[in-house]
PDB file of N, H, CA, C and O in Angstrom:
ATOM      1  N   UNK A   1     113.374 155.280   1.193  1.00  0.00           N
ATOM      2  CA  UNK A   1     112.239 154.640   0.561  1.00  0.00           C
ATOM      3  C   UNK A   1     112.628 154.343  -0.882  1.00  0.00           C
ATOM      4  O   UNK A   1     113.246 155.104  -1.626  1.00  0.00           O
ATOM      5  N   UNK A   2     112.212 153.218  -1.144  1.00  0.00           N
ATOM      6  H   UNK A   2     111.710 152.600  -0.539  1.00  0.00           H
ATOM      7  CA  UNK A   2     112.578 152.966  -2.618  1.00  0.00           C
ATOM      8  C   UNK A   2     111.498 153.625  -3.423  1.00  0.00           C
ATOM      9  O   UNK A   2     110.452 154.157  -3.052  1.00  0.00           O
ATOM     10  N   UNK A   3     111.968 153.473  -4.514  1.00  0.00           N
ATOM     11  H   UNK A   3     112.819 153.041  -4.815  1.00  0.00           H
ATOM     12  CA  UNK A   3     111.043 154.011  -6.229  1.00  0.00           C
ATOM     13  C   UNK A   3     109.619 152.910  -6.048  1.00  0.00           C
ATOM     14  O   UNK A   3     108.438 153.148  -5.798  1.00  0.00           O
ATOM     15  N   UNK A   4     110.365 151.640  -6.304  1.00  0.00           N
ATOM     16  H   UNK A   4     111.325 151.446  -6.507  1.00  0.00           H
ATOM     17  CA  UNK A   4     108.538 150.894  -6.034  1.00  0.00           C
ATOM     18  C   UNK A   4     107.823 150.854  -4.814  1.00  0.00           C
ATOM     19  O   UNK A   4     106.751 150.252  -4.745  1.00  0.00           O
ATOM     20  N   UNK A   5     108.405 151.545  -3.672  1.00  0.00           N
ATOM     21  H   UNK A   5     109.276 152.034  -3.727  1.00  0.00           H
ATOM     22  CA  UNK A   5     107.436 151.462  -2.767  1.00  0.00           C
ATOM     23  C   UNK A   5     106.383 152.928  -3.012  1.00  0.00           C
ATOM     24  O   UNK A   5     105.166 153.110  -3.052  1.00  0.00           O
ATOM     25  N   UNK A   6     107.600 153.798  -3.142  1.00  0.00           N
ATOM     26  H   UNK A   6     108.589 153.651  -3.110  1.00  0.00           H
ATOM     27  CA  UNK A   6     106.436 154.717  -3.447  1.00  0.00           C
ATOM     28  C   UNK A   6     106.043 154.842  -4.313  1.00  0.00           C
ATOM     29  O   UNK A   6     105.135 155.663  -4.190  1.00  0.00           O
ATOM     30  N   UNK A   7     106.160 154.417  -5.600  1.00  0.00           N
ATOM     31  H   UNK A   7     106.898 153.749  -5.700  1.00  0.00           H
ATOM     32  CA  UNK A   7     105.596 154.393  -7.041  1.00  0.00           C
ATOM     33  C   UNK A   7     103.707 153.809  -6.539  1.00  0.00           C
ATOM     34  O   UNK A   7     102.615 154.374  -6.608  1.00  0.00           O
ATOM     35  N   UNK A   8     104.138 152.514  -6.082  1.00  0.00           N
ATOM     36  H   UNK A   8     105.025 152.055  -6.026  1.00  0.00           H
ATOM     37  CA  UNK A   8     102.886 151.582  -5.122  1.00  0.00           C
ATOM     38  C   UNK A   8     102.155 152.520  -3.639  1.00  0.00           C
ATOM     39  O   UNK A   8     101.011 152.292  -3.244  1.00  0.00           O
ATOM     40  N   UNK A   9     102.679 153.109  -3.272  1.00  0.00           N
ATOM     41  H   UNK A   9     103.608 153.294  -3.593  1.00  0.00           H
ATOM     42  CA  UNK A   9     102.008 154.507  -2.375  1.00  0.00           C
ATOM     43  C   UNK A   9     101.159 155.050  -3.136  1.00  0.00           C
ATOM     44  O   UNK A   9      99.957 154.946  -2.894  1.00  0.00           O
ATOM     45  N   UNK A  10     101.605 155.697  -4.147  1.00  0.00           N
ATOM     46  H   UNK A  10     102.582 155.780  -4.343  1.00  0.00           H
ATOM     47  CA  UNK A  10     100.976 156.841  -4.801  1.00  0.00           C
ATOM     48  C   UNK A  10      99.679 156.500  -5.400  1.00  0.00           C
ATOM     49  O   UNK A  10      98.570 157.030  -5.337  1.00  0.00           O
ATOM     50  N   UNK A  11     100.362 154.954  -6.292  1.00  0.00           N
ATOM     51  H   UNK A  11     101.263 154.523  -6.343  1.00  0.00           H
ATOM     52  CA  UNK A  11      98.967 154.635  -6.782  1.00  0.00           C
ATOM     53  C   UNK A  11      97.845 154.231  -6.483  1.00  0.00           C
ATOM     54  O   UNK A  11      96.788 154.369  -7.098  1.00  0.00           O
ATOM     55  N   UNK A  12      98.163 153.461  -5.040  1.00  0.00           N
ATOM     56  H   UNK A  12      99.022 153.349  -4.540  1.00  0.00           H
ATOM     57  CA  UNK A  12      97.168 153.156  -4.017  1.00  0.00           C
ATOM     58  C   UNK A  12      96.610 153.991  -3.488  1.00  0.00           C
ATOM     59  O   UNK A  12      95.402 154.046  -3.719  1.00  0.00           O
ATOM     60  N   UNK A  13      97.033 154.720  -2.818  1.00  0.00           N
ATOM     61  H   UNK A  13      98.014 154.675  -2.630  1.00  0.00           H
ATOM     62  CA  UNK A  13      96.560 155.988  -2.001  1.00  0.00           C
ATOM     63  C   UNK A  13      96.208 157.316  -2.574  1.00  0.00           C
ATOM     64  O   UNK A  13      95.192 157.837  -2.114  1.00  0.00           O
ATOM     65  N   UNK A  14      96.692 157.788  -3.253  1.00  0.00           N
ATOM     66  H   UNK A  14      97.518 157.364  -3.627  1.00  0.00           H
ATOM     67  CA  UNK A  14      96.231 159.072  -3.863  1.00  0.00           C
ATOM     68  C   UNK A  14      94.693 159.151  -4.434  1.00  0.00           C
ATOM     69  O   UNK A  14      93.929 160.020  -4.016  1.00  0.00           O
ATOM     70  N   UNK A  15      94.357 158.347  -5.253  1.00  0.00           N
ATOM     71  H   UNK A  15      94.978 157.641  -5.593  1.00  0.00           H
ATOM     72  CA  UNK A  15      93.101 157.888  -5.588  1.00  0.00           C
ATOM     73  C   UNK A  15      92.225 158.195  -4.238  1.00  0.00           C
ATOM     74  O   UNK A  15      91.478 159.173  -4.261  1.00  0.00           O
ATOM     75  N   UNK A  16      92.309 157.306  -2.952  1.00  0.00           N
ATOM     76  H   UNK A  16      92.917 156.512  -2.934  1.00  0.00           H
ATOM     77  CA  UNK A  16      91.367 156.861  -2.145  1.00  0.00           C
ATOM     78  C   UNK A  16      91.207 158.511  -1.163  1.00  0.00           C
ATOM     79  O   UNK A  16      90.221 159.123  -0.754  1.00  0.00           O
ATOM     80  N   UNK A  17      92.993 158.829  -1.061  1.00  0.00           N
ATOM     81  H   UNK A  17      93.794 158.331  -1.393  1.00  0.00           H
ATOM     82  CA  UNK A  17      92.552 159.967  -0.368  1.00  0.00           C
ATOM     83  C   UNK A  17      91.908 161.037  -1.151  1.00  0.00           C
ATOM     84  O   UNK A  17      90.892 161.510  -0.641  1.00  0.00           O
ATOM     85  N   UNK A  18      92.282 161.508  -2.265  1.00  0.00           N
ATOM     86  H   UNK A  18      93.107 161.123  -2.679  1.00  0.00           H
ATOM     87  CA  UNK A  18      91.482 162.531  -3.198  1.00  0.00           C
ATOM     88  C   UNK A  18      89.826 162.332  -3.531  1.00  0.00           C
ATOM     89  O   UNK A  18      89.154 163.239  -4.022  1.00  0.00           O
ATOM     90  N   UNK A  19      89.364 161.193  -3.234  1.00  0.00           N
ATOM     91  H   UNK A  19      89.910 160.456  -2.835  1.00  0.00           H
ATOM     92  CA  UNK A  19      88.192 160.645  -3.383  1.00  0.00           C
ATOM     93  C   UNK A  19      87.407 160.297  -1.887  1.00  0.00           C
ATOM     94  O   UNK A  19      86.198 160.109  -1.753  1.00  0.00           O
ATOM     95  N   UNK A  20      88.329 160.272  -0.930  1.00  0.00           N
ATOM     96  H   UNK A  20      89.311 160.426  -1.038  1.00  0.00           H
ATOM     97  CA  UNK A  20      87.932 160.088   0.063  1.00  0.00           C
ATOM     98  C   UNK A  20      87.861 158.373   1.167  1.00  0.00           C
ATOM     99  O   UNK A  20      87.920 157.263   0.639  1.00  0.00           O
ATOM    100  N   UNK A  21      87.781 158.512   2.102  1.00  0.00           N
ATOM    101  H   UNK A  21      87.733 159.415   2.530  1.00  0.00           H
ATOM    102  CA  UNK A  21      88.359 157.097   2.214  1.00  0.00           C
ATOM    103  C   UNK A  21      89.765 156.686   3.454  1.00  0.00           C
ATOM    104  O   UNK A  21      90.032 157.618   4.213  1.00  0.00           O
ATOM    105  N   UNK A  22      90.276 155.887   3.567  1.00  0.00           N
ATOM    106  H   UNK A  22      90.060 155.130   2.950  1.00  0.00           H
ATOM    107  CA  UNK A  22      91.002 155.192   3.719  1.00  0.00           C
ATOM    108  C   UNK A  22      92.397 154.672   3.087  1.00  0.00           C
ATOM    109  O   UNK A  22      92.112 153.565   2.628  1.00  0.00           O
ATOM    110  N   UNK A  23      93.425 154.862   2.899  1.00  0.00           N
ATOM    111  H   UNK A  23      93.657 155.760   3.272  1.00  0.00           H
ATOM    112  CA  UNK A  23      93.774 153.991   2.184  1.00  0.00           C
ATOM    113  C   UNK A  23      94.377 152.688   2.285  1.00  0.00           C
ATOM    114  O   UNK A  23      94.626 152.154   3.366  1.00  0.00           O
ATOM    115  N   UNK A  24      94.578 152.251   1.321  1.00  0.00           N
ATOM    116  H   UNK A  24      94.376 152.685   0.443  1.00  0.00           H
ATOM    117  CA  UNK A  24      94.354 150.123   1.605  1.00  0.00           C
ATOM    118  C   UNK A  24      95.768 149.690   2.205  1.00  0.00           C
ATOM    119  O   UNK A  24      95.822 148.671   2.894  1.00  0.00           O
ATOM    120  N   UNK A  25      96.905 150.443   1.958  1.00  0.00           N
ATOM    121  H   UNK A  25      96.860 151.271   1.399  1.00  0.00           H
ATOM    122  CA  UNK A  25      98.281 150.411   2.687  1.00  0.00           C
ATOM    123  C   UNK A  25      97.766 150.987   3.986  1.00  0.00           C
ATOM    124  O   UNK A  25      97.092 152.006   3.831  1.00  0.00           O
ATOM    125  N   UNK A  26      97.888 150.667   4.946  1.00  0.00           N
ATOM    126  H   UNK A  26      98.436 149.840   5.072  1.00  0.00           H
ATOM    127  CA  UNK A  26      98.053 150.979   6.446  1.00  0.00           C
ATOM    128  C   UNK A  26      98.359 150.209   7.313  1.00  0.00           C
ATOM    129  O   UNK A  26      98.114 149.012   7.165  1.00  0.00           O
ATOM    130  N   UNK A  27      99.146 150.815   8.759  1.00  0.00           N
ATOM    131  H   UNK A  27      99.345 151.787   8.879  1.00  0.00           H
ATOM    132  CA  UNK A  27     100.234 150.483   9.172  1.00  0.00           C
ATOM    133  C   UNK A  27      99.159 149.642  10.341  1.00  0.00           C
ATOM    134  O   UNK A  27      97.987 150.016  10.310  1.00  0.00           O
ATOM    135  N   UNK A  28      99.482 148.653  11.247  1.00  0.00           N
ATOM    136  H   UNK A  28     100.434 148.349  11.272  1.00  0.00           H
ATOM    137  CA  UNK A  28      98.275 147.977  12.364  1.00  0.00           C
ATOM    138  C   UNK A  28      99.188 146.750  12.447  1.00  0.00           C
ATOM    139  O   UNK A  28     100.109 146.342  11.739  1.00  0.00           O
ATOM    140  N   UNK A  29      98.561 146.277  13.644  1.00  0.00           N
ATOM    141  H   UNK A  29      97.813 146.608  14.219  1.00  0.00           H
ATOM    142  CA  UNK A  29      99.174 144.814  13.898  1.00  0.00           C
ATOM    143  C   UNK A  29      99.264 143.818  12.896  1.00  0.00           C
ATOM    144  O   UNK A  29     100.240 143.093  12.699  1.00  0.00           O
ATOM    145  N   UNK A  30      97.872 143.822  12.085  1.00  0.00           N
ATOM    146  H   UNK A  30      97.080 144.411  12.244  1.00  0.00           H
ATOM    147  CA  UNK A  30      98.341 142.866  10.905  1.00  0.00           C
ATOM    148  C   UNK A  30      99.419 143.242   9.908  1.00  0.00           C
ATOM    149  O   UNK A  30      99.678 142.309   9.148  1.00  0.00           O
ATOM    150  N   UNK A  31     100.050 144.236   9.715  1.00  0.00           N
ATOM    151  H   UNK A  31      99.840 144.995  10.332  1.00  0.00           H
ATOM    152  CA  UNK A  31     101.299 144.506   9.011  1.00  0.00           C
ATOM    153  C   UNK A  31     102.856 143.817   9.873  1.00  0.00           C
ATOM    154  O   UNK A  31     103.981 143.749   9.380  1.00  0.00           O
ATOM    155  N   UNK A  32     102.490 143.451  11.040  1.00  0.00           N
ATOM    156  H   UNK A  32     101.575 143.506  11.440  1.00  0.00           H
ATOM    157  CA  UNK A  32     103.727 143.242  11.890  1.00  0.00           C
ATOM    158  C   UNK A  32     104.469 142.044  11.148  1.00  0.00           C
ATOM    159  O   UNK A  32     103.781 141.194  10.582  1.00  0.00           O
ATOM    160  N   UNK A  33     105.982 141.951  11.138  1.00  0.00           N
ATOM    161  H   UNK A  33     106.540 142.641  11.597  1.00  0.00           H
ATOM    162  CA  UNK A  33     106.423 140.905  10.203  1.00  0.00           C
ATOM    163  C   UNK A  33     106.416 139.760  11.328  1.00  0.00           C
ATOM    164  O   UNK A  33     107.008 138.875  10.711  1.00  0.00           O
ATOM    165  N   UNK A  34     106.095 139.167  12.698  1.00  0.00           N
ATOM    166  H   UNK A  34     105.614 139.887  13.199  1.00  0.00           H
ATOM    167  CA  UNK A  34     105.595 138.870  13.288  1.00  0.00           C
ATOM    168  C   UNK A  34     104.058 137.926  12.961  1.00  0.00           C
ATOM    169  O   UNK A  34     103.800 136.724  12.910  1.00  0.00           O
ATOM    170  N   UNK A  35     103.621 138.620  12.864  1.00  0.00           N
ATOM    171  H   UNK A  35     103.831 139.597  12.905  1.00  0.00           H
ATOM    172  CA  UNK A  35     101.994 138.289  12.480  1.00  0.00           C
ATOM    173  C   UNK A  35     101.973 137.714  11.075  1.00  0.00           C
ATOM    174  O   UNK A  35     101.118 136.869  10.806  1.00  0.00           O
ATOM    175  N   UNK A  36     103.048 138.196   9.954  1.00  0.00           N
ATOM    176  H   UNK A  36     103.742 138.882  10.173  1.00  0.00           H
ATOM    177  CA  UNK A  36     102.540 137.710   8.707  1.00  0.00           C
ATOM    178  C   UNK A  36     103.188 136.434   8.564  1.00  0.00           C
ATOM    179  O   UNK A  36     102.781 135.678   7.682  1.00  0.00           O
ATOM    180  N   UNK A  37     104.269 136.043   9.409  1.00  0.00           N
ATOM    181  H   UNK A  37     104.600 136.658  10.126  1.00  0.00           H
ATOM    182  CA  UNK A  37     105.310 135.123   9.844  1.00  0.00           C
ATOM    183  C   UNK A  37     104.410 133.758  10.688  1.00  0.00           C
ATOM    184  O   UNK A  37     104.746 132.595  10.913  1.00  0.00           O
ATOM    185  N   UNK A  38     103.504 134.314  10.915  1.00  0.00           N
ATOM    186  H   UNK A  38     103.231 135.258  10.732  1.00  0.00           H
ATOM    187  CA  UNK A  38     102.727 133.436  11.989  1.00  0.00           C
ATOM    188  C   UNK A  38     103.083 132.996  13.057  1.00  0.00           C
ATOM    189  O   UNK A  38     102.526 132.010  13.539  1.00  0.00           O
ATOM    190  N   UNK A  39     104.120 133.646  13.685  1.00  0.00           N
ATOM    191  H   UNK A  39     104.572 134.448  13.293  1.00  0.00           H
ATOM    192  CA  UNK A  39     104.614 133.272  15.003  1.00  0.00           C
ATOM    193  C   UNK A  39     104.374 134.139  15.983  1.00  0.00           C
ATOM    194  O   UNK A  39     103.748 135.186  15.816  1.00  0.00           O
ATOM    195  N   UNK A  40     104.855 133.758  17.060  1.00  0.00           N
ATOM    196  H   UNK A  40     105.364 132.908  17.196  1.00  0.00           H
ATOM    197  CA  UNK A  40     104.414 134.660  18.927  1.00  0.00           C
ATOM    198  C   UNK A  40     105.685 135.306  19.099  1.00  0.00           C
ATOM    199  O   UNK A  40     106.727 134.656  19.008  1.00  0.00           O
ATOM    200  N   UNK A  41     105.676 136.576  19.348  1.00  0.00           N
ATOM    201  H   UNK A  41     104.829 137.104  19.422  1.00  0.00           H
ATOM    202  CA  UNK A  41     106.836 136.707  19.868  1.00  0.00           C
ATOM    203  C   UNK A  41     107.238 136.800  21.369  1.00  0.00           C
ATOM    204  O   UNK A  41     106.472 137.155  22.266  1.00  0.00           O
ATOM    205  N   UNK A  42     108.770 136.372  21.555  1.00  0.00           N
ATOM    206  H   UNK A  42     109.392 136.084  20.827  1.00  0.00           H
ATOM    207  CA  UNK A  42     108.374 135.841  22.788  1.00  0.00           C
ATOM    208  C   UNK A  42     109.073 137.007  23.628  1.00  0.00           C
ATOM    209  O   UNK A  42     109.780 137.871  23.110  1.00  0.00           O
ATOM    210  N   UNK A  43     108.793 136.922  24.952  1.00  0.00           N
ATOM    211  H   UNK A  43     108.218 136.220  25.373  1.00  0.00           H
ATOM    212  CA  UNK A  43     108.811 138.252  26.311  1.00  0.00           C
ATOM    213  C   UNK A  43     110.604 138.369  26.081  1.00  0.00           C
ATOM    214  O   UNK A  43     111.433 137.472  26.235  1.00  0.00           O
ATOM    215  N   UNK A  44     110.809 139.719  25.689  1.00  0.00           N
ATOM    216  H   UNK A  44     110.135 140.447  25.564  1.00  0.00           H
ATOM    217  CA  UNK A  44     112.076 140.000  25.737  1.00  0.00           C
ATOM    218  C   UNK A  44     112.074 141.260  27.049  1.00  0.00           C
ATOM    219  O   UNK A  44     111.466 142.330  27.055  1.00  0.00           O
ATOM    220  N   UNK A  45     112.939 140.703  28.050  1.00  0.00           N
ATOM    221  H   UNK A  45     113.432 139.833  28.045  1.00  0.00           H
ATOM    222  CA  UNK A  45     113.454 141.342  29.360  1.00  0.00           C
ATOM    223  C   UNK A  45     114.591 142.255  28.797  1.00  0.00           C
ATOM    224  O   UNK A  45     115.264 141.746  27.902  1.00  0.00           O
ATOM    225  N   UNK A  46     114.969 143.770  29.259  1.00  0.00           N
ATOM    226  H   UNK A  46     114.422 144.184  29.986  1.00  0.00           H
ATOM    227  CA  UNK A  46     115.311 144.836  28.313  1.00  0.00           C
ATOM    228  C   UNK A  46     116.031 144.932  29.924  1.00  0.00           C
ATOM    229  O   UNK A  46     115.388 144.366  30.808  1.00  0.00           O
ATOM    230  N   UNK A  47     117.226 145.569  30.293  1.00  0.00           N
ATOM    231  H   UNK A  47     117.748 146.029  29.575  1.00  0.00           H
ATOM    232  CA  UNK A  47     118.121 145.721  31.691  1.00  0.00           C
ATOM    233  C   UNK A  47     118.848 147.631  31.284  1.00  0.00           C
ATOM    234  O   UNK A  47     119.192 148.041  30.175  1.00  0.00           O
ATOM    235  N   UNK A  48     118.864 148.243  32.331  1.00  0.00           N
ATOM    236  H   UNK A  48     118.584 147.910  33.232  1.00  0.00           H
ATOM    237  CA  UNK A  48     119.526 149.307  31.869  1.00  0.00           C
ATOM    238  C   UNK A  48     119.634 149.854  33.132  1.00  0.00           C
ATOM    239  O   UNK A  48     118.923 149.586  34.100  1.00  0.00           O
ATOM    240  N   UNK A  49     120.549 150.628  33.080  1.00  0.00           N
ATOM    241  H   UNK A  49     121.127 150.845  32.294  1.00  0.00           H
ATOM    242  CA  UNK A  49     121.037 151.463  34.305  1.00  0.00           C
ATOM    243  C   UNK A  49     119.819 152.672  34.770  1.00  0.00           C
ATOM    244  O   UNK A  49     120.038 153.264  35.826  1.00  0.00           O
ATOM    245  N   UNK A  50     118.900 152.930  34.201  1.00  0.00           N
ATOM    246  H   UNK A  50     118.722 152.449  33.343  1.00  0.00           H
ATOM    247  CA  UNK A  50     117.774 153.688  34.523  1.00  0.00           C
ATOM    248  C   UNK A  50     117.076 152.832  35.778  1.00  0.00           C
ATOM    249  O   UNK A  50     117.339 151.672  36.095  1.00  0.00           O
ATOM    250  N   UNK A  51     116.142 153.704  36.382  1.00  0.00           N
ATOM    251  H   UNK A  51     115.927 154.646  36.124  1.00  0.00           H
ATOM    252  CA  UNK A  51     115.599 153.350  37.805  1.00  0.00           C
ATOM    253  C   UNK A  51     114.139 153.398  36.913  1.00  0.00           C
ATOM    254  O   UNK A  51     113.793 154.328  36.185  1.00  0.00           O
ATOM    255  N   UNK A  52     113.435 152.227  37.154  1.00  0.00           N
ATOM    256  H   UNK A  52     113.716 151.471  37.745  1.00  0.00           H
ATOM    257  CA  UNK A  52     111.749 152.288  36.669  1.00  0.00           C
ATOM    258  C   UNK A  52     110.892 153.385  37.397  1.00  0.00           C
ATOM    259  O   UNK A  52     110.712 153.371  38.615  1.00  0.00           O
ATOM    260  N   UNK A  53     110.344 154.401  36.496  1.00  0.00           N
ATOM    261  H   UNK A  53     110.490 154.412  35.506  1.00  0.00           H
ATOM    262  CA  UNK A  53     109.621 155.660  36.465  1.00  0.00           C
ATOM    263  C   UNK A  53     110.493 156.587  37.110  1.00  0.00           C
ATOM    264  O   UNK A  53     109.849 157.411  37.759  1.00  0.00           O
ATOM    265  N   UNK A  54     112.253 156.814  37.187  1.00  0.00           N
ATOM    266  H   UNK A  54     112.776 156.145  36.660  1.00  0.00           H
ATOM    267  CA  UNK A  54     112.580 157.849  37.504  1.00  0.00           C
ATOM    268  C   UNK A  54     113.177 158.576  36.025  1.00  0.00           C
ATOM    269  O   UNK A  54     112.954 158.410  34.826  1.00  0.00           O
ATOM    270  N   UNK A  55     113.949 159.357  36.747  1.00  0.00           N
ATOM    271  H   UNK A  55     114.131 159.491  37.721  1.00  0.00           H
ATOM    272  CA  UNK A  55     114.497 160.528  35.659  1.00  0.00           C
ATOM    273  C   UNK A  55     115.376 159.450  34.678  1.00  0.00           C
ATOM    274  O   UNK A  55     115.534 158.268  34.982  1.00  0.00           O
ATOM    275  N   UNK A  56     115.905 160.064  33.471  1.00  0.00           N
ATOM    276  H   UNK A  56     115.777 161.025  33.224  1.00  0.00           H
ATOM    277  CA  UNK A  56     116.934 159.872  32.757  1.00  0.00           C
ATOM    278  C   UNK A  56     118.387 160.554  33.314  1.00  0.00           C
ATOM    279  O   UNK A  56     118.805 161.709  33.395  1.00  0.00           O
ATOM    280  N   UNK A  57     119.102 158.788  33.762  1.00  0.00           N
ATOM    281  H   UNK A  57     118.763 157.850  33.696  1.00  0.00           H
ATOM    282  CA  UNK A  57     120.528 159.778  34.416  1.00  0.00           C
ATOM    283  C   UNK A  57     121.190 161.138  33.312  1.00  0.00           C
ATOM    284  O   UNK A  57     121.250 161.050  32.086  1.00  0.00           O
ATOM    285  N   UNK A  58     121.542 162.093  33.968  1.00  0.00           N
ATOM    286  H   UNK A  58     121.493 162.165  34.964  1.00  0.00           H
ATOM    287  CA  UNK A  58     122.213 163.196  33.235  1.00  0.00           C
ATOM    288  C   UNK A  58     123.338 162.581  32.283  1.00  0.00           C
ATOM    289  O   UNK A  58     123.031 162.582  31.091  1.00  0.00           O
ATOM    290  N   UNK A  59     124.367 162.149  32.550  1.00  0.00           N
ATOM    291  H   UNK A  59     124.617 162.147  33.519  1.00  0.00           H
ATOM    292  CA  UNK A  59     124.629 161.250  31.560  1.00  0.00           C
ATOM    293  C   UNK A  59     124.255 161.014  30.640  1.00  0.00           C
ATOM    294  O   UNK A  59     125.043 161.213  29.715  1.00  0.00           O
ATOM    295  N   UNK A  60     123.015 160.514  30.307  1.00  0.00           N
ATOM    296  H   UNK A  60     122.375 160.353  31.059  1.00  0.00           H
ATOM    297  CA  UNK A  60     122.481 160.042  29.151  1.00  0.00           C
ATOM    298  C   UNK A  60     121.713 161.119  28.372  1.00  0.00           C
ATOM    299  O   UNK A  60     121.174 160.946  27.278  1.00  0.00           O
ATOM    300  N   UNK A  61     121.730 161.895  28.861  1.00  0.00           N
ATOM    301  H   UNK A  61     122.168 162.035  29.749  1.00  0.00           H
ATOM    302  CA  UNK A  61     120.958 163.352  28.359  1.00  0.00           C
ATOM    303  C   UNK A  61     121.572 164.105  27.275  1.00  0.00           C
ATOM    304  O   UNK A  61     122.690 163.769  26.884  1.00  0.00           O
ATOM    305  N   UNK A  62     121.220 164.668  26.973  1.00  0.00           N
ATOM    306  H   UNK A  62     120.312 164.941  27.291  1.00  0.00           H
ATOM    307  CA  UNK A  62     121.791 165.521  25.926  1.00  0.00           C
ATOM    308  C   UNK A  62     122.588 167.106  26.524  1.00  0.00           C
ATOM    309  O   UNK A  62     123.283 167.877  25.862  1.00  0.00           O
ATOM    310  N   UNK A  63     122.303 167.179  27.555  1.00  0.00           N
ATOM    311  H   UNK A  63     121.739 166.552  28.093  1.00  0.00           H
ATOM    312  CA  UNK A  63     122.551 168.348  28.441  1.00  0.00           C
ATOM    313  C   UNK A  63     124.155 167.473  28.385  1.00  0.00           C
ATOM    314  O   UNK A  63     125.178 167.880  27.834  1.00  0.00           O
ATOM    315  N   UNK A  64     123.951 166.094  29.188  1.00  0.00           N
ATOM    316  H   UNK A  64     123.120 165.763  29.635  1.00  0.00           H
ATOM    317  CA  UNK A  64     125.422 165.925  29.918  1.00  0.00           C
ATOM    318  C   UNK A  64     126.012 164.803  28.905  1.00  0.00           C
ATOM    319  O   UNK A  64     126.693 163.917  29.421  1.00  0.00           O
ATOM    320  N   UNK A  65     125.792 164.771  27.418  1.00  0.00           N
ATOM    321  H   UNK A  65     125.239 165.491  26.999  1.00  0.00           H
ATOM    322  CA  UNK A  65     127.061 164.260  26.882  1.00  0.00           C
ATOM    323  C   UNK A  65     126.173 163.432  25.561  1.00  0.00           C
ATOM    324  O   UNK A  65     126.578 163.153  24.433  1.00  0.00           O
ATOM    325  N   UNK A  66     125.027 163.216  26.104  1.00  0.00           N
ATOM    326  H   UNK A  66     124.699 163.443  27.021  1.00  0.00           H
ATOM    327  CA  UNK A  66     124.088 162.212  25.110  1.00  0.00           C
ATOM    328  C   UNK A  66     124.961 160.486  25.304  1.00  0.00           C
ATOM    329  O   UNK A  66     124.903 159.535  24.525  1.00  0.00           O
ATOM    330  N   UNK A  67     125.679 160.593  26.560  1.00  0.00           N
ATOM    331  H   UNK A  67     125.726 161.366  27.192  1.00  0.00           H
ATOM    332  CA  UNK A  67     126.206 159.016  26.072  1.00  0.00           C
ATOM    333  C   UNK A  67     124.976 157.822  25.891  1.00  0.00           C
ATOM    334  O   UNK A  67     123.895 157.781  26.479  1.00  0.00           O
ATOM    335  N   UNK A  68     125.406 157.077  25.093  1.00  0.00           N
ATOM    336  H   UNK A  68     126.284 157.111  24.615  1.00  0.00           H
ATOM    337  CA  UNK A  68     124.434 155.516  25.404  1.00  0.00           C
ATOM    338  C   UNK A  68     124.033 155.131  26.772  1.00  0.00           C
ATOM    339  O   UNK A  68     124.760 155.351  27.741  1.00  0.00           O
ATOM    340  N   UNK A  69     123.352 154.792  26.823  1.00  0.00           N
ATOM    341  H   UNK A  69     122.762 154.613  26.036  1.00  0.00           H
ATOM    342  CA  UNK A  69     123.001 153.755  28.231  1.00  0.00           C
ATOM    343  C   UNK A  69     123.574 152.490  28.002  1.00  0.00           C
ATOM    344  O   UNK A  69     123.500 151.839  26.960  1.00  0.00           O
ATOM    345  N   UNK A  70     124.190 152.167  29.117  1.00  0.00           N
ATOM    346  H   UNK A  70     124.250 152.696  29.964  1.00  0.00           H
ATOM    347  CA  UNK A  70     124.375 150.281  28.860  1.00  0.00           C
ATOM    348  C   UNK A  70     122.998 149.885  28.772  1.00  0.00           C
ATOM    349  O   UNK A  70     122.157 150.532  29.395  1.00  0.00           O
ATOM    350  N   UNK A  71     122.629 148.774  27.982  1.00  0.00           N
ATOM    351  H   UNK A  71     123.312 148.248  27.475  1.00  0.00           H
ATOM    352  CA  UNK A  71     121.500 147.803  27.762  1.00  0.00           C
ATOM    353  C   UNK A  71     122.049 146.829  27.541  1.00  0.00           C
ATOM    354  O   UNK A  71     123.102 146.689  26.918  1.00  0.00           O
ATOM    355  N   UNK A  72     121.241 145.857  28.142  1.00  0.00           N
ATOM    356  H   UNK A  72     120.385 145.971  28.647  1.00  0.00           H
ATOM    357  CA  UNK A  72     121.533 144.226  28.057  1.00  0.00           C
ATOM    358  C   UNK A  72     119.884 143.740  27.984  1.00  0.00           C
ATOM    359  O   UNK A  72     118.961 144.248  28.620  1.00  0.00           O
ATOM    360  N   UNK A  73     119.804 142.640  27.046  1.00  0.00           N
ATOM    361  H   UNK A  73     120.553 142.227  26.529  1.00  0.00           H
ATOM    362  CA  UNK A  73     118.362 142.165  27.124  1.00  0.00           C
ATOM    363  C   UNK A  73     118.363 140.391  27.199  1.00  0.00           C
ATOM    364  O   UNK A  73     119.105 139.872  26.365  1.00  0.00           O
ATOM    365  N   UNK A  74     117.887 139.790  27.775  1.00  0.00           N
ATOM    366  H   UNK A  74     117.284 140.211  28.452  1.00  0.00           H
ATOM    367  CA  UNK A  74     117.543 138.571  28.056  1.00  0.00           C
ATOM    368  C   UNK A  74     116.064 138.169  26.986  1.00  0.00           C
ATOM    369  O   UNK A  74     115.125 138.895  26.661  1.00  0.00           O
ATOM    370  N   UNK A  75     116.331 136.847  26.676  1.00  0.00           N
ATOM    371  H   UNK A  75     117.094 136.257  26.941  1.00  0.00           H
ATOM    372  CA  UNK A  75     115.129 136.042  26.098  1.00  0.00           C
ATOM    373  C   UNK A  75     114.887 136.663  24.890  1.00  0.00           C
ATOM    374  O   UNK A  75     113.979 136.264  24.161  1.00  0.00           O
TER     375      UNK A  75
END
């Protein structure tokens, strides 16, 4: 984190939370750089050697080595 982001944290927020409140930095879809960009983002297809809703192969575990998974993503 840089010095002016949190310099700009503190001064924003400390106030609202010590006083109660909200504060005016918060994280939500309208923060997405996406959204402030004004564009759609479009359907990215994600491929991996995992089976949809089964286990994590041992392999990839931390038990059996922590290797990467191959991933490949389309679109």
């Amino acid at each position: 984190m840089d010095l002016q982001h949190a310099m700009r944290s503190i001064i924003r927020g400390v106030p609202r939370i010590a006083l109660g409140g909200v504060p005016a930095e918060r994280a939500g879809v309208s923060r997405l750089a996406w959204r402030r960009l004004g564009v759609r983002p479009t359907g990215i297809r994600l491929f991996s050697d995992f089976t949809d809703g089964g286990d994590i192969p041992f392999a990839h575990s931390a038990d059996g080595g922590g290797f990467a998974p191959p991933l490949s993503w389309a679109d």
